[in-house]
C-alpha positions in Angstrom: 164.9 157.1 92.7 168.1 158.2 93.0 170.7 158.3 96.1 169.5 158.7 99.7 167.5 161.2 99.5 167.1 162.0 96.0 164.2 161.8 93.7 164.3 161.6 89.4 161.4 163.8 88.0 161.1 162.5 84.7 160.7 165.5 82.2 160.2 163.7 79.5 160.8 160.1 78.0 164.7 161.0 77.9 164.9 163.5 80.3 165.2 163.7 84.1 166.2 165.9 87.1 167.2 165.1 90.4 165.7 166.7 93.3 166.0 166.4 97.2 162.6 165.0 98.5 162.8 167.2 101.8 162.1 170.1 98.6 158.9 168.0 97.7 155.9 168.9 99.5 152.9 167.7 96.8 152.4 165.7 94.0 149.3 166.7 92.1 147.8 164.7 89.4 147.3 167.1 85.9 145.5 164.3 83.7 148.1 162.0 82.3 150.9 163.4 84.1 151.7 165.6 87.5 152.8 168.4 89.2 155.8 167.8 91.3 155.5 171.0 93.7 158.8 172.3 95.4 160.0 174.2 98.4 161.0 177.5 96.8 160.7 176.5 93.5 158.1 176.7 90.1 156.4 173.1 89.9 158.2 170.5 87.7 155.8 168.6 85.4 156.7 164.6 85.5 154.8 162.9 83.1 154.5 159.3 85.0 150.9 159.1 86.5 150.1 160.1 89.8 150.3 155.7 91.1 153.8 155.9 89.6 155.0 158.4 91.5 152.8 157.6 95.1 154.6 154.0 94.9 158.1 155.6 94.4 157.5 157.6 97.1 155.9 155.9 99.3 158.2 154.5 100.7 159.9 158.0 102.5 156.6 158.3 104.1 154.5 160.4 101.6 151.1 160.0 101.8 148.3 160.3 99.3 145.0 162.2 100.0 142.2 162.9 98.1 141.7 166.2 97.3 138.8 166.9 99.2 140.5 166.4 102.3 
């Protein structure tokens, strides 16, 4: 995490890039790593696992569902 608001997609192990989370609307799991899908934006791939990323975000009230639902 970053400041209010803010969210650090990790790129790669030495790179990151700060979004705003009100431009996050999914995370999907891609294997070993994830989609991080933004408003008006192409997908950034972080390469945390999907639990990584549900308990960072948690927190500002995202939710995971399975992807049935």
């Amino acid at each position: 995490m970053t400041g209010p608001g803010r969210f650090l997609v990790q790129l790669s192990p030495d790179r990151w890039r700060a979004v705003d989370l009100a431009d996050v609307y999914l995370v999907e799991a891609r294997g070993d790593d994830c989609a991080v899908r933004l408003r008006g934006r192409e997908p950034l791939v972080d390469v945390r696992r999907l639990a990584d990323l549900e308990e960072l975000l948690a927190p500002h009230g995202f939710l995971r569902i399975h992807r049935s639902h």
